[in-house]
Residue frames relative to the residue before (quaternion, step in Angstrom):
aa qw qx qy qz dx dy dz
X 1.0000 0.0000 0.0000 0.0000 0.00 0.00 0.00
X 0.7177 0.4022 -0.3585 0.4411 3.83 0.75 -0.74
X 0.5660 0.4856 -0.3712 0.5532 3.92 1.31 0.28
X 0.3763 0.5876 -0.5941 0.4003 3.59 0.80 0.06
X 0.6669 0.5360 -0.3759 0.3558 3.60 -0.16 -1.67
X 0.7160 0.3892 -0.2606 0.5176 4.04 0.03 -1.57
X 0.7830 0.2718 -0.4194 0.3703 3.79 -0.33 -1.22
X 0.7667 0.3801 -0.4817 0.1887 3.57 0.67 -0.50
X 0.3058 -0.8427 0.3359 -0.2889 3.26 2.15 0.66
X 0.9406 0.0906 0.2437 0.2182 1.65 -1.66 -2.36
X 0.4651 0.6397 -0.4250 0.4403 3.86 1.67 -0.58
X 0.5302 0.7696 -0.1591 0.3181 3.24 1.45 -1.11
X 0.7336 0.4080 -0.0121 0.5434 3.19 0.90 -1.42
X 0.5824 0.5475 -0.3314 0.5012 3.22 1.33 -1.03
X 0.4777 0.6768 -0.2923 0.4778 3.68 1.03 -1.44
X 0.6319 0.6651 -0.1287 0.3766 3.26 0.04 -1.52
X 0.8475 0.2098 -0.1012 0.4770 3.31 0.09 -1.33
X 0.5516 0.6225 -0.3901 0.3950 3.47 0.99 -0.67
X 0.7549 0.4642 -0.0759 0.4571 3.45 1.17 -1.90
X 0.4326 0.4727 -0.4912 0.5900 3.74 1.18 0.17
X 0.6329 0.4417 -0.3269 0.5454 2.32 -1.41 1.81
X 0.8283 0.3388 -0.1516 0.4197 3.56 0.09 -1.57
X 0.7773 -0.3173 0.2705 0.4712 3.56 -1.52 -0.25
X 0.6038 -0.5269 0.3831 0.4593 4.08 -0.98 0.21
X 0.5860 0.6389 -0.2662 0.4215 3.20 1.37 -1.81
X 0.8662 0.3228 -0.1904 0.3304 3.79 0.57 -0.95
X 0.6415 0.3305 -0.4316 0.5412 3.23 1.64 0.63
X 0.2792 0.6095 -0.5291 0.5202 3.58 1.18 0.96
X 0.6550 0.5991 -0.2135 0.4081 3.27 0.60 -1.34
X 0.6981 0.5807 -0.0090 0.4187 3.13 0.73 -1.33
X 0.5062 0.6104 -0.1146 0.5983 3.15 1.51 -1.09
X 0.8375 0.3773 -0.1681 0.3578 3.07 -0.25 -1.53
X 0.6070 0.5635 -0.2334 0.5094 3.55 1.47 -0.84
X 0.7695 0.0967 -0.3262 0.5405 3.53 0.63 -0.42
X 0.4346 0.2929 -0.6454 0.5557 3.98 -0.09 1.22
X 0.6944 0.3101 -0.5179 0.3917 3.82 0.16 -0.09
X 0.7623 0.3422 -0.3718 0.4043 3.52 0.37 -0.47
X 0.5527 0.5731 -0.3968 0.4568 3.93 1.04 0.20
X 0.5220 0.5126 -0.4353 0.5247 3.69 1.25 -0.74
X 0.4672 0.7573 -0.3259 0.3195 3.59 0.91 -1.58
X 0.9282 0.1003 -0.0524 0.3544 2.76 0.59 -1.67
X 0.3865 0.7394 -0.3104 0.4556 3.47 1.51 0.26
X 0.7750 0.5527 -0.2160 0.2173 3.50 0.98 -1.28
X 0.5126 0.5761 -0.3840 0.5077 3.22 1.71 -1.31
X 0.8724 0.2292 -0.3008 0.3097 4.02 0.15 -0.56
X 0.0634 0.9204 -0.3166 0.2203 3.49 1.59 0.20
X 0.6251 0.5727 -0.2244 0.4805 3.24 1.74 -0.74
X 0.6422 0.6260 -0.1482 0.4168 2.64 1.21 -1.76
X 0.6522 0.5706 -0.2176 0.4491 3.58 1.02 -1.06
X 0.6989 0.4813 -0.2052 0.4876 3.54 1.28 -1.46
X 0.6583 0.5326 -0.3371 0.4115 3.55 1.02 -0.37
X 0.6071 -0.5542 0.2549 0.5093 4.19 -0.94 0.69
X 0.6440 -0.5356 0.4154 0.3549 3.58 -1.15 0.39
X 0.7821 0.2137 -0.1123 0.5745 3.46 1.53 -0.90
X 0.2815 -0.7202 0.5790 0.2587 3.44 -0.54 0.74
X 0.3524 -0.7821 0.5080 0.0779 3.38 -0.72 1.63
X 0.6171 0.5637 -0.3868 0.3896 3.72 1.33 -0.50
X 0.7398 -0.4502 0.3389 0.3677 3.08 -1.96 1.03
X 0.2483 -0.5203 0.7408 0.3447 3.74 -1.28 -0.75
X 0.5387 -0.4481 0.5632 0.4378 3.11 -1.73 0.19
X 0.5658 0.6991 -0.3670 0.2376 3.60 0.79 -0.97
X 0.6785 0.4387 -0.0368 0.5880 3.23 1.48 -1.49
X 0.4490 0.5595 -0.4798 0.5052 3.36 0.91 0.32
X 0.7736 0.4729 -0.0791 0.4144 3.09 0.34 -2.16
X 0.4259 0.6069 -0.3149 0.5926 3.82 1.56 -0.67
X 0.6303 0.3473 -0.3482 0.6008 4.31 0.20 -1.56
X 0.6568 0.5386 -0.4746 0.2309 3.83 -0.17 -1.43
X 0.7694 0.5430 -0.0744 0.3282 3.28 0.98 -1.79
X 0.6610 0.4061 -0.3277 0.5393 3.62 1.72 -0.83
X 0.6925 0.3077 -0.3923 0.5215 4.17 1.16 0.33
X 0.8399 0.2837 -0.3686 0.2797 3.51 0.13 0.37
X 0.6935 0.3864 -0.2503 0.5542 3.58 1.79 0.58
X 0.7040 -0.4357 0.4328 0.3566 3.47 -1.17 1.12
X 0.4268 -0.5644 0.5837 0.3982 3.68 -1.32 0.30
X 0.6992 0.4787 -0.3930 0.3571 3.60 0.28 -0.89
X 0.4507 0.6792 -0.5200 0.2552 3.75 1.23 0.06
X 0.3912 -0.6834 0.5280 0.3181 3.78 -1.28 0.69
X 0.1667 -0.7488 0.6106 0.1969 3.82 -0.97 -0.31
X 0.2118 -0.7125 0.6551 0.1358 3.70 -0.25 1.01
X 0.3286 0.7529 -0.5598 0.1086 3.46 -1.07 0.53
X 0.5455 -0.7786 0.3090 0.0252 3.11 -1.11 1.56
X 0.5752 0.2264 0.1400 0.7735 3.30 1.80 -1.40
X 0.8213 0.1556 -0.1162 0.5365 3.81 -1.77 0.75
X 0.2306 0.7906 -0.5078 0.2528 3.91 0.75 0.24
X 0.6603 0.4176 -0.1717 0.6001 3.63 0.69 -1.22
X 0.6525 0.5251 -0.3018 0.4554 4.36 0.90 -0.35
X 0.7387 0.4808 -0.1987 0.4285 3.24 1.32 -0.90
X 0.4775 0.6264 -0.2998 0.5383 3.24 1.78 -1.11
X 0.7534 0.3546 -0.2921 0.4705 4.06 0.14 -0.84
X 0.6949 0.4836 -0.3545 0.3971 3.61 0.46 -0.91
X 0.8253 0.3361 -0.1379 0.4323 3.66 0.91 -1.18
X 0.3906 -0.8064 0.3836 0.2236 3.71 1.23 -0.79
X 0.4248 0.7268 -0.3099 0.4418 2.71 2.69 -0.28
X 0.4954 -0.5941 0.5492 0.3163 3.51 -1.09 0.34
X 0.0689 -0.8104 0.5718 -0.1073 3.12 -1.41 1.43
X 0.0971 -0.8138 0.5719 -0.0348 3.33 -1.30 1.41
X 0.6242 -0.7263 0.2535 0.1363 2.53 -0.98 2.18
X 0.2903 -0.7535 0.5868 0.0600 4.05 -0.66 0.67
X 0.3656 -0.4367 0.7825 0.2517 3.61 -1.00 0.76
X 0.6905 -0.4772 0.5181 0.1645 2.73 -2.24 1.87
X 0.7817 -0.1888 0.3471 0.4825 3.58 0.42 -1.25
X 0.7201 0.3659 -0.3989 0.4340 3.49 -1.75 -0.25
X 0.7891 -0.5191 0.1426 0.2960 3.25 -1.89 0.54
X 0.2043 0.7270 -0.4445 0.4818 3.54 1.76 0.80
X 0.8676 0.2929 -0.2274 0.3313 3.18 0.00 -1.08
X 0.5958 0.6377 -0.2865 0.3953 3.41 1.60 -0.67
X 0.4405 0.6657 -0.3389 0.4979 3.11 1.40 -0.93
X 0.7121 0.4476 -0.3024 0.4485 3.73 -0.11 -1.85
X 0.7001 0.4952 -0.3571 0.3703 3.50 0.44 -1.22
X 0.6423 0.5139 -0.2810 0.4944 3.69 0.79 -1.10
X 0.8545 0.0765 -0.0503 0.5113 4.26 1.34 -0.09
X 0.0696 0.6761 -0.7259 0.1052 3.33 1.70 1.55
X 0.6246 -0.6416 0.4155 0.1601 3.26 -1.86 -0.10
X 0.7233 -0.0125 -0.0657 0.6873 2.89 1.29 0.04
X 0.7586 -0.1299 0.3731 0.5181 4.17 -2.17 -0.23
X 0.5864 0.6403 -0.4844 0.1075 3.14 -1.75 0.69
X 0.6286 -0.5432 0.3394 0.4411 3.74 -0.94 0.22
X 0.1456 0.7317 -0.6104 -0.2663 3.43 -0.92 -0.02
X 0.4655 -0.6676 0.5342 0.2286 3.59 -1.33 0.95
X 0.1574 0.7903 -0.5745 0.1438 4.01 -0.39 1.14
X 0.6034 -0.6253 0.4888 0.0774 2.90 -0.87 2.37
X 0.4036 -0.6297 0.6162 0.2467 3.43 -0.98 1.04
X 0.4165 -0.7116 0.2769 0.4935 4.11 -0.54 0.68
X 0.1544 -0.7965 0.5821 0.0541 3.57 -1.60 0.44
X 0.6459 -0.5136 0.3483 0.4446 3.41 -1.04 -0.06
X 0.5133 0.3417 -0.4642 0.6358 4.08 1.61 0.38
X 0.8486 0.3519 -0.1626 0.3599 3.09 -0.08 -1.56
X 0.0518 -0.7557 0.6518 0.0382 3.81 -1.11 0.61
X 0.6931 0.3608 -0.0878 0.6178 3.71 0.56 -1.57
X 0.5663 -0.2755 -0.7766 0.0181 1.41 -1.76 1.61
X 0.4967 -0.5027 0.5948 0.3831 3.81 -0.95 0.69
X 0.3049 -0.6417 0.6817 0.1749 3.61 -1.36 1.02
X 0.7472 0.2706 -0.4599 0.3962 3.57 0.81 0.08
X 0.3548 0.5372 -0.6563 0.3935 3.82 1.01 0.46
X 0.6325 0.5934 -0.3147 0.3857 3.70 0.75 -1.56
X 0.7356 0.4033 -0.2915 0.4596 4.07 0.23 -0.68
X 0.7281 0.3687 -0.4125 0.4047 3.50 1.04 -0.46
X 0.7125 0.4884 -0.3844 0.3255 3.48 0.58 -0.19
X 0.7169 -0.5691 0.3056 0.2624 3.37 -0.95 1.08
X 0.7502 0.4231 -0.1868 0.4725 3.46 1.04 -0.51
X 0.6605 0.5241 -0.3129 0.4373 3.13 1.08 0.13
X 0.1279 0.8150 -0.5631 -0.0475 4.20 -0.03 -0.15
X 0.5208 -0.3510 0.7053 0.3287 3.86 -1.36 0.58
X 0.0738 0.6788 -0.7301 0.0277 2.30 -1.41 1.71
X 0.7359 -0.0358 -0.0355 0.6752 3.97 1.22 -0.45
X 0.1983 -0.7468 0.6246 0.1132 3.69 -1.22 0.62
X 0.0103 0.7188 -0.6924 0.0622 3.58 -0.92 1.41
X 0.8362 -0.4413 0.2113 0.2478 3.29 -1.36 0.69
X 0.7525 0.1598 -0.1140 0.6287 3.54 1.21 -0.29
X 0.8216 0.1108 -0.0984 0.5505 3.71 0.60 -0.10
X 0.3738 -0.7188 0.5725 0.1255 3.44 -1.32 0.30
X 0.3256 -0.7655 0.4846 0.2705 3.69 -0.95 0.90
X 0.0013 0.8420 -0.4722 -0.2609 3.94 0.09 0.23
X 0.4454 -0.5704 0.5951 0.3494 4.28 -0.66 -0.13
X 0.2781 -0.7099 0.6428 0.0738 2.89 -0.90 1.24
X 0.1731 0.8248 -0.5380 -0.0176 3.79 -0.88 0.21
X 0.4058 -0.8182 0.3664 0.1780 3.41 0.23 1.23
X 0.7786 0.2073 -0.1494 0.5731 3.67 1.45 -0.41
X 0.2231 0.7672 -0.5894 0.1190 3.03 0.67 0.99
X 0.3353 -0.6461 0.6351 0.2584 3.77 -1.18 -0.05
X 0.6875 -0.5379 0.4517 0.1843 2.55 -1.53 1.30
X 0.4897 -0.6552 0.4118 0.4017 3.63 -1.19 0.32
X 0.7112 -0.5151 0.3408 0.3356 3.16 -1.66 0.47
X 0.2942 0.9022 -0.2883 -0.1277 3.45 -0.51 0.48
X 0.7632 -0.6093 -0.1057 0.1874 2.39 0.36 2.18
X 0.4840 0.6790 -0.3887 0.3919 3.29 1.78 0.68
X 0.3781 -0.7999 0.4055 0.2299 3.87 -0.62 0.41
X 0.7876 0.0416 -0.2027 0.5805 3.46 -0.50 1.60
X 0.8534 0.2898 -0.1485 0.4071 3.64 1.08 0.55
């Protein structure tokens, strides 16, 4: 579709030269056909054109990015799987890179290296992994802020298991 515009262009020109020369009626003709087949192709995105060149609204990203430079230390880490390169610019916070998914990524999670945030996408039709309910059952992980698509969790490398509720064992 974004070669449509030039080749038809160039069909244009081609047109052009053939019809120089010819009858008025058949480079009218001619005319009319390529503005009919350029409207053709212009309209389906017409929106797209009519809307600002920059989109001036926030992201959730850049939300979660403001959330993260007031309510954590600079030296905090951010694990993140997806939008990794979005979080690095917005916050300045140091990020470590996550596998996309599958039993890669669970692994890493079960031996990040050290305290820190991880960002985890609420699931979607990209994003599946990490499961937010693999992420709540394990002991090292805790809700730390909830935004519309994704959840911050605390990372805490020594956390303790829950209590469970036997004496001396």
């Amino acid at each position: 579709m974004p070669l449509a515009p030039p080749l038809f262009l160039l069909a244009g020109i081609g047109l052009s030269v053939l019809l120089r020369g010819r009858q008025t009626a058949t480079r009218v003709a001619g005319t009319v056909l390529l503005v009919g087949v350029l409207a053709y192709t212009f309209l389906p995105v017409r929106q797209r054109f009519e809307s600002p060149f920059v989109d001036g609204e926030v992201s959730e990203e850049m939300q979660v990015s403001d959330f993260l430079n007031h309510s954590v230390p600079p030296a905090t880490v951010l694990y993140s799987n997806f939008n990794y390169p979005v979080f690095a610019y917005y916050t300045n916070l140091r990020v470590h890179r996550l596998s996309e998914s599958g039993p890669v990524l669970y692994d890493a999670l079960n031996r990040l290296p050290g305290d820190g945030i991880l960002i985890a996408y609420r699931e979607n039709d990209a994003i599946a992994d990490p499961r937010l309910e693999w992420l709540d059952s394990n002991p090292h992980f805790r809700r730390f802020q909830e935004f519309p698509s994704l959840v911050l969790y605390e990372y805490r490398a020594n956390a303790l298991p829950p209590f469970s509720g036997r004496n001396g064992s």
